[in-house]
C-alpha positions in Angstrom: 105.3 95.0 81.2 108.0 92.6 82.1 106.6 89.8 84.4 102.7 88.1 84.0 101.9 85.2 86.7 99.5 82.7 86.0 98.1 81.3 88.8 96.6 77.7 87.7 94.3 76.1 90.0 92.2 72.6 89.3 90.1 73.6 86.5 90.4 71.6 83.3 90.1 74.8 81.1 93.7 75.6 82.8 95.5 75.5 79.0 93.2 78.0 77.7 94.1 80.2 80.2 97.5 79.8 79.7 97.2 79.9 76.3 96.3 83.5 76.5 98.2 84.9 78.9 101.3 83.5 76.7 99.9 85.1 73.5 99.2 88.5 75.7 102.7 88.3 77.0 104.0 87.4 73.3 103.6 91.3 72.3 105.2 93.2 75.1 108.4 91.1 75.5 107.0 89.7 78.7 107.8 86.4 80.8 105.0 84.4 82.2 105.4 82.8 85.4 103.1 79.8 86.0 101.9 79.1 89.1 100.6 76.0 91.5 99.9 76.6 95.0 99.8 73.5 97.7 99.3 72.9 101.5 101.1 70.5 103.2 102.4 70.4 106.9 105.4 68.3 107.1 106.1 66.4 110.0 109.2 64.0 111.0 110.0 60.3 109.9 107.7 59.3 107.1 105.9 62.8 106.5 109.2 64.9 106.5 109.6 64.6 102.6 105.6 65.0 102.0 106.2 68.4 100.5 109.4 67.6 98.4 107.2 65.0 96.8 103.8 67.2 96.6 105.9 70.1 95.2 107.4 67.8 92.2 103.6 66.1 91.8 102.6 69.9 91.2 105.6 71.0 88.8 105.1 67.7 86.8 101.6 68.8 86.3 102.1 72.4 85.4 104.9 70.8 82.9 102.0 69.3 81.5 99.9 71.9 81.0 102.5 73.7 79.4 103.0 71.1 77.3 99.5 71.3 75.6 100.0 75.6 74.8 101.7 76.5 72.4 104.5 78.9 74.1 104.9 81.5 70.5 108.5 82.0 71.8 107.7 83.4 75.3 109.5 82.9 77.8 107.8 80.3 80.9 109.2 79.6 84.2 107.3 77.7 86.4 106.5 79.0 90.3 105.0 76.5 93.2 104.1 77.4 96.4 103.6 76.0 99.9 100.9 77.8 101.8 98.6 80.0 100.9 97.7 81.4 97.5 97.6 85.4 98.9 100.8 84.8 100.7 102.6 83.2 97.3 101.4 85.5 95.6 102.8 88.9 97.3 105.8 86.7 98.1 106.7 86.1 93.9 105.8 89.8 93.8 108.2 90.7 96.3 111.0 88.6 94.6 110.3 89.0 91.0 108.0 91.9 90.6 104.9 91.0 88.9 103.1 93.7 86.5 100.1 91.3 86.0 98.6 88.2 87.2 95.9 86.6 84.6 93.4 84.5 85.6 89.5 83.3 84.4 86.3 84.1 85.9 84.6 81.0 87.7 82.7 80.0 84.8 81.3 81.5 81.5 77.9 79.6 82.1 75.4 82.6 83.0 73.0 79.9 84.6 75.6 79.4 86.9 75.7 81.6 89.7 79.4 83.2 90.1 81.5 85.2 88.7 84.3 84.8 90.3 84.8 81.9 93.0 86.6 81.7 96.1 89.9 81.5 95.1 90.0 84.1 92.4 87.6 86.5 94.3 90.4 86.6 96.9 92.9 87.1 94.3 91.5 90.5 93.2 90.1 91.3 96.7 93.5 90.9 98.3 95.9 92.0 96.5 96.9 95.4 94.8 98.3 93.5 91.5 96.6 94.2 88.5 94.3 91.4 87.4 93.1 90.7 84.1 90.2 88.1 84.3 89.8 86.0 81.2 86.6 84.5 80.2 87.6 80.9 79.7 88.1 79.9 76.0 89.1 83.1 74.9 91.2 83.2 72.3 94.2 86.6 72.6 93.1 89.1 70.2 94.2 92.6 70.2 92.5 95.4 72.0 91.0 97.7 69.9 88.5 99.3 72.2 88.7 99.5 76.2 86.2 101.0 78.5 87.5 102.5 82.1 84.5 102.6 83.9 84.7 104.0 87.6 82.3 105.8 90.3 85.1 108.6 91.2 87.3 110.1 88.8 89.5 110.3 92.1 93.0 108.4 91.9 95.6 109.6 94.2 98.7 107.8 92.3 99.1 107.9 88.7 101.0 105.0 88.5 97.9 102.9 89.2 97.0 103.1 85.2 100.5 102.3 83.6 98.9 98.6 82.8 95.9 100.6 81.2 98.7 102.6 79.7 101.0 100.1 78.1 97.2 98.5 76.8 96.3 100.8 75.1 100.1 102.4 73.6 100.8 98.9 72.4 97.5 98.2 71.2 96.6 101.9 69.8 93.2 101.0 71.8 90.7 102.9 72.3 89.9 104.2 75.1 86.4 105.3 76.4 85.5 106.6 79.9 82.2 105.5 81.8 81.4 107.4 85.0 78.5 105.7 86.9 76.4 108.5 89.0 74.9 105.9 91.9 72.9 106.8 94.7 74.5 109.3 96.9 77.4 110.4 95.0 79.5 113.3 96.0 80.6 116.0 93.6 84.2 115.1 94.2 83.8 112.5 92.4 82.4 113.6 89.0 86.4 115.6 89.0 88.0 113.2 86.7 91.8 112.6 87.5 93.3 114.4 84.6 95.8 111.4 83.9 92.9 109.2 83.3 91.0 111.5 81.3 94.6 112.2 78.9 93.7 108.5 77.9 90.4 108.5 76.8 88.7 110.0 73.8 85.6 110.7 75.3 84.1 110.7 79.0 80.6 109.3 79.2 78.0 110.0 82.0 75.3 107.9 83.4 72.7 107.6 85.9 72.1 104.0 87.4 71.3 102.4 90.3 73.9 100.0 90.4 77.1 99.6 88.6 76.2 96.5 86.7 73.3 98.4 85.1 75.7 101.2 84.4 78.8 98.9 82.9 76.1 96.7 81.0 74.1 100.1 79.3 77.3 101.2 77.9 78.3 97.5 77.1 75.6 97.0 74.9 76.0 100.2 72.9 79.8 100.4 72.2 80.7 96.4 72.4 84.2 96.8 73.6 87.5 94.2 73.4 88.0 95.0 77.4 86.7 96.6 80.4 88.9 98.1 82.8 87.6 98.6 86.6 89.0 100.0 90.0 89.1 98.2 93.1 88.6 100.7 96.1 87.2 100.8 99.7 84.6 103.3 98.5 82.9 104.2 95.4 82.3 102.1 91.9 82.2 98.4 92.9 82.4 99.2 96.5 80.1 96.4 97.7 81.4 94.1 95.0 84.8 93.9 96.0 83.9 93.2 99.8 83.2 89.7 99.4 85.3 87.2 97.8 82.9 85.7 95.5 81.1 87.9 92.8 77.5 86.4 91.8 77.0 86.5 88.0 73.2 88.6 89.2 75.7 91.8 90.1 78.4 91.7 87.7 79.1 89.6 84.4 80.7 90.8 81.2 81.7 88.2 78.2 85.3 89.8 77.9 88.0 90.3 79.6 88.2 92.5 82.7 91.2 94.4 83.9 91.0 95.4 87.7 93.3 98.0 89.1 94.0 99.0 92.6 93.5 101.9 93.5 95.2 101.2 97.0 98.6 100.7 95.2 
C-alpha cells in the first residue's frame, strides 16, 4: 500500500479524518494525498483568473488543516481539483495510482438519518477504489479483528482483497467470514472463493432478512476493530449501494468500514 487519498470536503471534523488516515498510512510506508475539489467556469477579462485564485483559496485551506494533524513522519502532498469529485478522483488514480481513499461516514449521530451523504455515497458508489469509511473522531488503532461479510462467496479477481490482505498481514488481524443467506439466494453463492476463505479462520453462516440484521447479529457477538464489505451489482448490499446516500435505518456500524469492488 503505497498511495492513500484523502478526499476533504467542508466538514469541521476534517482533521480527525486526516488524522487517521496519516496514522493508518504511518505503518505501511504509505504517502497520503490530500484532497479539495472546486467548481469554477472561467470566463474572459475579470473571470479568467477565478480558478487560479479558487485553487490557491483551496490549497491554503488544506495547508491548514494539515497544519492542526500531527503528520508522525508521513509523507503529505496536497491534490486540488477543478470539476467533479468522481472525475478527480479516477483522474489522481490514473496518474498516481491510489490503493485507498479514506473518508468518514456522514455523521456518527444515530438520530441523524444517513450514513453516508451525497458526496461520499458517490464516492463508494462510483468508483472501484477501495474505501475505508472512518467514523469521525476515531482515533488509528490497530486491527486486531476484521469481519468480511458478503452475500456470495463469488469474486472473479483475486486481486480485489490485496487491501484486506495487506490489513490483516500487517496487522496479524483476525479475520472472520460472515455469509448472509437473504431471501432468494442461489446455491452458487454459499461456494466461498477459496482466496477469501485462505484468510479467514472461521466461515460463519446466517439466516436474515436483510444484511443489516445479518452484519449487526454478528457485530454484537464478536465486537470487531473493522468490517470489510463488497460492493457488487448483485448480491450482499445490492440495494444499498444503488443509491448514493445510505440511511443510518439500513446500515450503521461504530467502526470503520472497508468497501471493496468487486467490479475491479
Amino acid at each position: 500500500m503505497n498511495n492513500i487519498l484523502v478526499p476533504i470536503g467542508t466538514s469541521p471534523n476534517a482533521s480527525d479524518t486526516l488524522q487517521y488516515a496519516i496514522d493508518f498510512a504511518s505503518n505501511f510506508g504509505a504517502k497520503v494525498f490530500v484532497m479539495d475539489v472546486f467548481s469554477v467556469t472561467s470566463g474572459t477579462g475579470s473571470l479568467a483568473n477565478v480558478a487560479e485564485k479558487v485553487a490557491k483559496s483551496s490549497k491554503d485551506r488544506l495547508k491548514d488543516i494539515i497544519d492542526a494533524v500531527d503528520t508522525n513522519n508521513v509523507e503529505l502532498k496536497i491534490a486540488t481539483y477543478n470539476g467533479d469529485i468522481i472525475d478527480g478522483l479516477n483522474d489522481i488514480n490514473k496518474e498516481l495510482g491510489i490503493d485507498l481513499i479514506i473518508i468518514a461516514p456522514r455523521s456518527n449521530d444515530i438520530k441523524e438519518g444517513l450514513y453516508l451523504g451525497h458526496t461520499s455515497g458517490r464516492i463508494v458508489k462510483r468508483t472501484n477504489l477501495p474505501t475505508l469509511i472512518v467514523p469521525k473522531g476515531t482515533t488509528f488503532k490497530p486491527v486486531n479483528k476484521m469481519i468480511a461479510a458478503f452475500g456470495s462467496g463469488i469474486l472473479k479477481r483475486n486481486r480485489i482483497l490485496n487491501p484486506l490482505i495487506e490489513i490483516k498481514d500487517k496487522f496479524r488481524s483476525k479475520v472472520g467470514l460472515l455469509l448472509v443467506k437473504r431471501p432468494g439466494y442461489s446455491e452458487e453463492d454459499l461456494q466461498v472463493n477459496t482466496a477469501l476463505l485462505d484468510l479467514s479462520e472461521k466461515l460463519t453462516i446466517t439466516e436474515q432478512a436483510t444484511t443489516y440484521l445479518g452484519v449487526l447479529e454478528y457485530f454484537q457477538k464478536e465486537n470487531p476493530d473493522m468490517l470489510c464489505v463488497f460492493r457488487r451489482k448483485r448480491g450482499f448490499f445490492k440495494k444499498l449501494w444503488e443509491k448514493n446516500t445510505i440511511p443510518k435505518s439500513e446500515f450503521f456500524v461504530p467502526i470503520p468500514v472497508l468497501v471493496l469492488s468487486v467490479k475491479k
